[in-house]
BAGU-355949 format. One record per residue: residue number from 1; chain; x, y, z of N, C-alpha, C, O in turn. Coordinates in steps of 0.001 Angstrom, whole numbers. Layout:
BEGIN
pos, unit, n.east, n.north, n.up, ca.east, ca.north, ca.up, c.east, c.north, c.up, o.east, o.north, o.up
NUM, A, X, Y, Z, X, Y, Z, X, Y, Z, X, Y, Z .
...
***
This chain:
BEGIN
pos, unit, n.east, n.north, n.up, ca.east, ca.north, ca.up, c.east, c.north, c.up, o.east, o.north, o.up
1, A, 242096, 99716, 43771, 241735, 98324, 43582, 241206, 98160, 42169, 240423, 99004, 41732 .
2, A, 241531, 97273, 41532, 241369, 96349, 40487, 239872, 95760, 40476, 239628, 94983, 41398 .
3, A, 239178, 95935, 39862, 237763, 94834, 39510, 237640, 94329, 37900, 237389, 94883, 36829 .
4, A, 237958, 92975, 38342, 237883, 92130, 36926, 236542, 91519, 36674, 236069, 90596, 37338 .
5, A, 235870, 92216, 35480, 234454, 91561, 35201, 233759, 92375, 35762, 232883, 91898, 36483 .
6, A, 233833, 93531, 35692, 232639, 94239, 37029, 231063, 94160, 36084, 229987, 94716, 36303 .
7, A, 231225, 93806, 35668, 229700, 93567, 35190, 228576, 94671, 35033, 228594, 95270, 33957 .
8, A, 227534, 95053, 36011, 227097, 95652, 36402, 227241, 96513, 37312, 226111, 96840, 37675 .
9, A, 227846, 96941, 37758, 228463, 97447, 39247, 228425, 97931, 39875, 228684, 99090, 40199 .
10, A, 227774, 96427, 40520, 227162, 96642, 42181, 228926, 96691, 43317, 229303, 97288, 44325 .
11, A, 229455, 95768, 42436, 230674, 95924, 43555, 231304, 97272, 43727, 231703, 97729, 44798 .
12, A, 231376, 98162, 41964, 231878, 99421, 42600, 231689, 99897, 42702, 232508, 100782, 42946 .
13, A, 230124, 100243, 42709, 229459, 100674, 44029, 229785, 100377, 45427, 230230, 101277, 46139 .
14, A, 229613, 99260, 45855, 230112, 98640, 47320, 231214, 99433, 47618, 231327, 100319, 48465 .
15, A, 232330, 98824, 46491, 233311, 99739, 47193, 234119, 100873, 47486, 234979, 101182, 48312 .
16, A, 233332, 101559, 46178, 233112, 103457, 46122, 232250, 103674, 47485, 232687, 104669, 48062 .
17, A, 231595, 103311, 47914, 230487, 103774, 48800, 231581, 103968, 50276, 231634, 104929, 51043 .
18, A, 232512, 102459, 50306, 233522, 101844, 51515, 234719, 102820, 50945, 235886, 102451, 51073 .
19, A, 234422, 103998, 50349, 235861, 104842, 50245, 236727, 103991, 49633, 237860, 104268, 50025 .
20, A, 236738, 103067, 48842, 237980, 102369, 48388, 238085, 103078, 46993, 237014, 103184, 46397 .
21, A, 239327, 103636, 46305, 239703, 103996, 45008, 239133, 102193, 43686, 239447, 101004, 43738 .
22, A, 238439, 102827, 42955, 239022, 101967, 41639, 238276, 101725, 40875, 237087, 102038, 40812 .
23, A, 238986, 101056, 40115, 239064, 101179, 38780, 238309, 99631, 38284, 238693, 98620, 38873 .
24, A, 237206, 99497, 37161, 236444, 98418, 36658, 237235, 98015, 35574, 238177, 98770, 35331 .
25, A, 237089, 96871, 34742, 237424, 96251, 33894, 236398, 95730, 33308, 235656, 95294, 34188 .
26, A, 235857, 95498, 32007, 235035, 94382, 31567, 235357, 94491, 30341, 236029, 95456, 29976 .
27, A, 234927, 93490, 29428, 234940, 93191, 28185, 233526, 93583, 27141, 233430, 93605, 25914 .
28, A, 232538, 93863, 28218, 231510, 94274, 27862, 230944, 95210, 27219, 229773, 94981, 27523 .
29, A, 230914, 96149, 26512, 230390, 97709, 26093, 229149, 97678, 26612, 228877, 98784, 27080 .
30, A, 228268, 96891, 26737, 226586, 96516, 27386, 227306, 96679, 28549, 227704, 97837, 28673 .
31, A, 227614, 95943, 29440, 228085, 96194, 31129, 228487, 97514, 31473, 228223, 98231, 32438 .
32, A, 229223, 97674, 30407, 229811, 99340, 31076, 229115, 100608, 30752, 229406, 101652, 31335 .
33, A, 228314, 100550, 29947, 226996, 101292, 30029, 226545, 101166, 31056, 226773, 102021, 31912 .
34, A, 225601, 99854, 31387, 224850, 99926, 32723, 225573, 100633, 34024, 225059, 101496, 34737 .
35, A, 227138, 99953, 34189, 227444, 100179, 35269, 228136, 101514, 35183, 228328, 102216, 36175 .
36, A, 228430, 101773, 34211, 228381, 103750, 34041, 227475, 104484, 34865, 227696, 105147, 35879 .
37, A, 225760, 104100, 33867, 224694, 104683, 34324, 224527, 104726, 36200, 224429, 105663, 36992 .
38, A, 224551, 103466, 36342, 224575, 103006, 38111, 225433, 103869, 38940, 225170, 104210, 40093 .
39, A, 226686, 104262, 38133, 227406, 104705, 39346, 227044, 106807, 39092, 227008, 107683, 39956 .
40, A, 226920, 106874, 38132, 226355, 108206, 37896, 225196, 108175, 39038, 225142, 108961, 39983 .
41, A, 224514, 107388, 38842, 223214, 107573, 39614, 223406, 107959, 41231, 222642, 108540, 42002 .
42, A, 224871, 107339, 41444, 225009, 107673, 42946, 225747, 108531, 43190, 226061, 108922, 44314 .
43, A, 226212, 109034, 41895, 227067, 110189, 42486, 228552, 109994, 42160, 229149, 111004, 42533 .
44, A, 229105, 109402, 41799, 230209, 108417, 41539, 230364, 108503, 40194, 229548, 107992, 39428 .
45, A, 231745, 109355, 39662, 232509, 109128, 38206, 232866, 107708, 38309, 233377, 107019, 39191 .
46, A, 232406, 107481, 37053, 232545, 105944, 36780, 234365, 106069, 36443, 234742, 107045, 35795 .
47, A, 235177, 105259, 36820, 236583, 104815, 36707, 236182, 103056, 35638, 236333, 101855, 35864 .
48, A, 235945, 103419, 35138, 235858, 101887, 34110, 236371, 102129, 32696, 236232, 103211, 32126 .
49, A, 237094, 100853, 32050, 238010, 100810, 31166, 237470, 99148, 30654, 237271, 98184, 31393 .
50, A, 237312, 99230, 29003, 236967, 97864, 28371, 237985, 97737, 27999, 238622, 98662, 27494 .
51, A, 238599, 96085, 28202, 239615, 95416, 27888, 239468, 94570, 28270, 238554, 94441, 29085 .
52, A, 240310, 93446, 27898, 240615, 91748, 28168, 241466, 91388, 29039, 242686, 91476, 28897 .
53, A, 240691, 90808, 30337, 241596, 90195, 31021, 243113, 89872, 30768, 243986, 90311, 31516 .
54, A, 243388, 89076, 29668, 244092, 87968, 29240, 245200, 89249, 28592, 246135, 88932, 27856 .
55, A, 244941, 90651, 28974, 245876, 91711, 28219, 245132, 93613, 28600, 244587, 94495, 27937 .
56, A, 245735, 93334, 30604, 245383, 94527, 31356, 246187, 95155, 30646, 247200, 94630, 30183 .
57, A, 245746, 96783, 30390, 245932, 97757, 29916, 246564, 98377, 30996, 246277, 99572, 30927 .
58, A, 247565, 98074, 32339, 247835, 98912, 33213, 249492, 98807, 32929, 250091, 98364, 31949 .
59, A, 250005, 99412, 34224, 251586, 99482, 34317, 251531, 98349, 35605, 250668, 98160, 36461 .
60, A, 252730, 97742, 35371, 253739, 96877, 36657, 253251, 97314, 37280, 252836, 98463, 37127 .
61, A, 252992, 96347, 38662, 252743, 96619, 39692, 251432, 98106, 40601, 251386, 98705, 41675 .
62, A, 250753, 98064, 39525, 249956, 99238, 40005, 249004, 99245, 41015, 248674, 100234, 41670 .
63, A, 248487, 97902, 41146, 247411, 98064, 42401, 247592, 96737, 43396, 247971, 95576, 43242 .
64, A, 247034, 97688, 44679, 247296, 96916, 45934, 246467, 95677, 46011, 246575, 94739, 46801 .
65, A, 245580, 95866, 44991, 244550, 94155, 45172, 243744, 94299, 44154, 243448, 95427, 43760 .
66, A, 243232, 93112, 43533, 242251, 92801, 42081, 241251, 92065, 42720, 241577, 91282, 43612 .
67, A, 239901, 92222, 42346, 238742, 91541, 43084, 238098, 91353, 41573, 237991, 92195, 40682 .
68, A, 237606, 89605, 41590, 236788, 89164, 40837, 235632, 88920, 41064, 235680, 87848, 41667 .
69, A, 234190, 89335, 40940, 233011, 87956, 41417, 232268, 87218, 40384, 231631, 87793, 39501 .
70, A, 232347, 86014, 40493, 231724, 85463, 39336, 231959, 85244, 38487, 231147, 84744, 37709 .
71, A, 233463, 85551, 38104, 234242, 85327, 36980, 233859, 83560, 36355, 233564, 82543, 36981 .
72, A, 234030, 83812, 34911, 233589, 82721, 34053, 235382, 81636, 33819, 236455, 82009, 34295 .
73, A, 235279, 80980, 33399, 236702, 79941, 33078, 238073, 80858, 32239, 239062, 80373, 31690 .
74, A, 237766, 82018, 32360, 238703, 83301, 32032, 239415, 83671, 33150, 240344, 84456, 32957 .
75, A, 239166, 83226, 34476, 240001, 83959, 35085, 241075, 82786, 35308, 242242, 83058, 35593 .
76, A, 240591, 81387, 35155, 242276, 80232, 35538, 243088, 80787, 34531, 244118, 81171, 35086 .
77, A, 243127, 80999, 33423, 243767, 81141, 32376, 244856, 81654, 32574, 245019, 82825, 32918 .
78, A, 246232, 80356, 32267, 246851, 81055, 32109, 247712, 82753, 31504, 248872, 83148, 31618 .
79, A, 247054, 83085, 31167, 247442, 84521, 30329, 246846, 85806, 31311, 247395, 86887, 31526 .
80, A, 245228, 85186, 31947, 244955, 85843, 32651, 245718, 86162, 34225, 245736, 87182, 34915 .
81, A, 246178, 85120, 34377, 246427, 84905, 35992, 248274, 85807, 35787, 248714, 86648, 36571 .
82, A, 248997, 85278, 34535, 249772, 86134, 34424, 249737, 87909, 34444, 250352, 88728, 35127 .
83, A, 248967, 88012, 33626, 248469, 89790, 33852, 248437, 90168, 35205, 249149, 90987, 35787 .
84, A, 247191, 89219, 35788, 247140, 89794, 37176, 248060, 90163, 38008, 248021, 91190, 38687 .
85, A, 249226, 89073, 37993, 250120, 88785, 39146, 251026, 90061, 37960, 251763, 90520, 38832 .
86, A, 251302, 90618, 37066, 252049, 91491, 36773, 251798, 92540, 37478, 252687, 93102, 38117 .
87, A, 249990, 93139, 37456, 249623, 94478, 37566, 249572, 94476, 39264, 249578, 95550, 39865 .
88, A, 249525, 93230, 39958, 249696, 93713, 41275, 250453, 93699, 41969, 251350, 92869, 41824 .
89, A, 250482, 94703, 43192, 252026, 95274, 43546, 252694, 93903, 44535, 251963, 92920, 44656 .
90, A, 253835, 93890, 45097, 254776, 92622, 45667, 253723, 92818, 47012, 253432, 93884, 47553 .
91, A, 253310, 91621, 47324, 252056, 91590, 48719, 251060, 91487, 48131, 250455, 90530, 48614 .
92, A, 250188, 92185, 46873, 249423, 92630, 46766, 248363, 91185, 47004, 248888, 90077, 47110 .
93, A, 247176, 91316, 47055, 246130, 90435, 47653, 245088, 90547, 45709, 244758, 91523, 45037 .
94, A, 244906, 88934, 45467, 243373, 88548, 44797, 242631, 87979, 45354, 242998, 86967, 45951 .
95, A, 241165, 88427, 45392, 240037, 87957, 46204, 239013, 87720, 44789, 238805, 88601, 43956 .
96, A, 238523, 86524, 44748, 238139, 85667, 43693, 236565, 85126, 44707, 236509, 84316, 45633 .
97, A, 235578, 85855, 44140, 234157, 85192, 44675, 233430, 84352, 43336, 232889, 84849, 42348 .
98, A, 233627, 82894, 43687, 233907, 81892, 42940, 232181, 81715, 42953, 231446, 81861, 41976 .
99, A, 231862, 81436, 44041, 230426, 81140, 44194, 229413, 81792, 44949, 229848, 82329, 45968 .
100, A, 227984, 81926, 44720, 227350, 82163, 46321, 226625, 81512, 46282, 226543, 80726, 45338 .
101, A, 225666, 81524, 47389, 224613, 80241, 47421, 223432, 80900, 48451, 223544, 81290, 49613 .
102, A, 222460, 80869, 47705, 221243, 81646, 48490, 220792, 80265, 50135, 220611, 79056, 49991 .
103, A, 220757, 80807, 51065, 220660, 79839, 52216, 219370, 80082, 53207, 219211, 79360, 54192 .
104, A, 218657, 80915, 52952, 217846, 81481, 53726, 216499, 80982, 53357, 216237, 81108, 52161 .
105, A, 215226, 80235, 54390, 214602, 79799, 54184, 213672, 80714, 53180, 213925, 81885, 52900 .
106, A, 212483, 79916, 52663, 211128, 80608, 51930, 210998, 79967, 50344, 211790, 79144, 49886 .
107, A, 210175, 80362, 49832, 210237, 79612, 48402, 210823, 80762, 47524, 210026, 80674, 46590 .
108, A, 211538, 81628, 47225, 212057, 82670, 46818, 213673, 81881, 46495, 214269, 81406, 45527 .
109, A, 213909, 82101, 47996, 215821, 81158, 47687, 215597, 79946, 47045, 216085, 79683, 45946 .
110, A, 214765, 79074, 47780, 214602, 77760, 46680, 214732, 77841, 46003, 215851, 77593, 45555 .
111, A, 213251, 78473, 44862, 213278, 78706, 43398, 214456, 79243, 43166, 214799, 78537, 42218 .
112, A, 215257, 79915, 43322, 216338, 80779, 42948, 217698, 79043, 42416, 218114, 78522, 41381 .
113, A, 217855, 78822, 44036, 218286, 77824, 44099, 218472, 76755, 42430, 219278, 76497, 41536 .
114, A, 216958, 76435, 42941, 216720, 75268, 41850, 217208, 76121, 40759, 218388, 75773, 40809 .
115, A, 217169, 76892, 39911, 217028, 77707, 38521, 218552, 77694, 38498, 219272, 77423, 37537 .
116, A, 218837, 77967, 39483, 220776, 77874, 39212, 220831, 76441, 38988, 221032, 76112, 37819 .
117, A, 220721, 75675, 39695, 221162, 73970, 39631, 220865, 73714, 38125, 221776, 73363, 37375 .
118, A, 219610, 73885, 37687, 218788, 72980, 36623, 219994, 73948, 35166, 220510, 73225, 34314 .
119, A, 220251, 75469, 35115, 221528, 75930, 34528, 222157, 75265, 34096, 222145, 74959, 32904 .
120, A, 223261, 74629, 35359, 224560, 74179, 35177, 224693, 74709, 35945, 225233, 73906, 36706 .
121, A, 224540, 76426, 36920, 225695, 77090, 37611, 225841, 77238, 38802, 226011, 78204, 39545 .
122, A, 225714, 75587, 38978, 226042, 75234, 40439, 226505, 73976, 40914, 226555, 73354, 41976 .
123, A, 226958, 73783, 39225, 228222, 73008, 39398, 229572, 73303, 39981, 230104, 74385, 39732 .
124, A, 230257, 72267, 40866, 231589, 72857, 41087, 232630, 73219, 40511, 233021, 72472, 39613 .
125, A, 233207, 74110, 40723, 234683, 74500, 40279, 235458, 73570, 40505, 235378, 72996, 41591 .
126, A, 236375, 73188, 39583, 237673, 72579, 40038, 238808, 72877, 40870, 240028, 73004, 40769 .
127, A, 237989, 72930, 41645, 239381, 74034, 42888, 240339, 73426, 42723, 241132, 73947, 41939 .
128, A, 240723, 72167, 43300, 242367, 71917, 43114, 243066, 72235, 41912, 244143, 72816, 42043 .
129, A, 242596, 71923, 40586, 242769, 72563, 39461, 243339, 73693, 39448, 244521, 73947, 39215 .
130, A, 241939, 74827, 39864, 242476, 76253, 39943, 243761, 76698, 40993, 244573, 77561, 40659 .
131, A, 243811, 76157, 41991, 244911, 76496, 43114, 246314, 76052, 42494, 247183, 76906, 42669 .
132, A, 246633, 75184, 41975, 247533, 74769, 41273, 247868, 75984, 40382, 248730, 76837, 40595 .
133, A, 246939, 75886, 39253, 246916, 77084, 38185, 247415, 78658, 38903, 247943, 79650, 38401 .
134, A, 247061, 78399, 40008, 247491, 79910, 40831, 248895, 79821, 41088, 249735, 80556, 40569 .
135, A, 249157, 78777, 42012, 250509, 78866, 42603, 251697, 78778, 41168, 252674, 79484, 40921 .
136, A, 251146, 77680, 40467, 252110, 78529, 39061, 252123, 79413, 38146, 252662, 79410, 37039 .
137, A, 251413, 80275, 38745, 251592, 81839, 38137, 252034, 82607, 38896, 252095, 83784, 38542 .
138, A, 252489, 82229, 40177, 253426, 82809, 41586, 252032, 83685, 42018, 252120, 84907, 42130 .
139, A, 250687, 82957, 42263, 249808, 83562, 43099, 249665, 82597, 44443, 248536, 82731, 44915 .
140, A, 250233, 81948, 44965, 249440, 81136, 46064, 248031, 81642, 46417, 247663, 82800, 46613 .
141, A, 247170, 80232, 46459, 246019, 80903, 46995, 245386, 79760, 47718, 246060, 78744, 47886 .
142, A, 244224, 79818, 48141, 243646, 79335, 48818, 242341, 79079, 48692, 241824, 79655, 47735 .
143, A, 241540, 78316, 49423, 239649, 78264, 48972, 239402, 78761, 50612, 240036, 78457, 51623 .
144, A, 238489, 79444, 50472, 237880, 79614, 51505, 236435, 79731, 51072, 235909, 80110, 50026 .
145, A, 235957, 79269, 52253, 234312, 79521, 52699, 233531, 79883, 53475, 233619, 79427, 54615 .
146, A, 232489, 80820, 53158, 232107, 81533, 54494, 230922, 81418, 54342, 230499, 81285, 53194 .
147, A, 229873, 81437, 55631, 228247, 81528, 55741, 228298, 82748, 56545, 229030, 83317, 57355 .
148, A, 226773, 82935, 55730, 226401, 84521, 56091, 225145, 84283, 56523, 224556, 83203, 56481 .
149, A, 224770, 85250, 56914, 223349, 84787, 57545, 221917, 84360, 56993, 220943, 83922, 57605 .
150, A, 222158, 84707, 55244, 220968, 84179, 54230, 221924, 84014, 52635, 221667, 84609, 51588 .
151, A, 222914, 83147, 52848, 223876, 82759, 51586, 225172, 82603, 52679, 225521, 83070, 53764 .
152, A, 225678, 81575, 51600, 227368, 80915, 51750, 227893, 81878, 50514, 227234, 82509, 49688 .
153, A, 229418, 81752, 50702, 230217, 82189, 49596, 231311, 81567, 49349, 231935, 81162, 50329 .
154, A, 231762, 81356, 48237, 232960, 80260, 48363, 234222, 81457, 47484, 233888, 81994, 46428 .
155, A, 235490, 81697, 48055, 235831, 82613, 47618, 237520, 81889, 47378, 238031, 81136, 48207 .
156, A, 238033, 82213, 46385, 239812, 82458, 46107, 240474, 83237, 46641, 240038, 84341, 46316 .
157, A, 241532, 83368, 47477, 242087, 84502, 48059, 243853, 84122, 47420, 244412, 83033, 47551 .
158, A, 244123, 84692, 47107, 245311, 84752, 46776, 246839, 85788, 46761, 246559, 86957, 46494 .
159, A, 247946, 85609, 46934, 248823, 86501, 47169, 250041, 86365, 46165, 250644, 85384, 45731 .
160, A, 250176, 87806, 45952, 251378, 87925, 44574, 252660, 87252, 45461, 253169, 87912, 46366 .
161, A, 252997, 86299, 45232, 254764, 85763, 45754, 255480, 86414, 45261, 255332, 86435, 44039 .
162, A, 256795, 87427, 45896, 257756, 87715, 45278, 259392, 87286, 46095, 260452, 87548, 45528 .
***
């Protein structure tokens, strides 16, 4: 699996931990330090590679699925959404965590809450926008939304058309 933006990485952690193979992406040299250090810490050779979305460093068709979270107005992009749908295999699955939203009572989520709003970063996405932008890059995708038991998540799921 593919992780675009891994940032810090907690996800590959998550999904080193869930036995899943893969490989990070960021643009960051700061991120991939940290998330170097992080995954050393658990035990885990870091698999991470700096490069630009908008120009994956992989071969055709190489992985069974690309996971974003939090991605910034880099991932509609056309150039980006092309890469993707190159590097993943015919079926292959994008899972795009667009948003989350702290839901769980106390003044902790609030404050949290509020500090995102007063940002900007909890303004909406232009989903129809983006779904469009997908299906003409031969990704169909979809919005979905899910509640969890202390946060919502609003996520992109999408599939390489061939």
């Amino acid at each position: 699996m593919l992780e675009i933006a891994h940032g810090t990485g907690d996800m590959q952690l998550d999904l080193r931990a869930a036995g899943v193979r893969t490989v990070g992406l960021d643009r960051s040299p700061h991120m991939g330090r940290i998330a170097r250090r992080k995954l050393a810490g658990q035990g885990f050779r870091a698999r991470l590679v700096r490069a630009d979305a908008m120009a994956l460093p992989f071969g055709n068709a190489r992985f069974p699925a690309v996971v974003s979270t939090f991605p910034t107005n880099f991932i509609g992009h056309p150039r980006t959404l092309a890469e993707i749908r190159r590097v993943l295999r015919p079926g292959g699955r994008l899972v795009i965590v667009m948003n989350g939203q702290l839901t769980g009572a106390g003044p902790v989520p609030r404050l949290l809450e509020l500090a995102y709003r007063v940002t900007g970063q909890r303004d909406p996405w232009p989903v129809d926008g983006i779904l469009a932008q997908f299906r003409e890059a031969g990704l169909p995708a979809e919005s979905v939304s899910r509640a969890l038991p202390v946060s919502a998540v609003s996520l992109i799921v999408a599939q390489r058309a061939d």
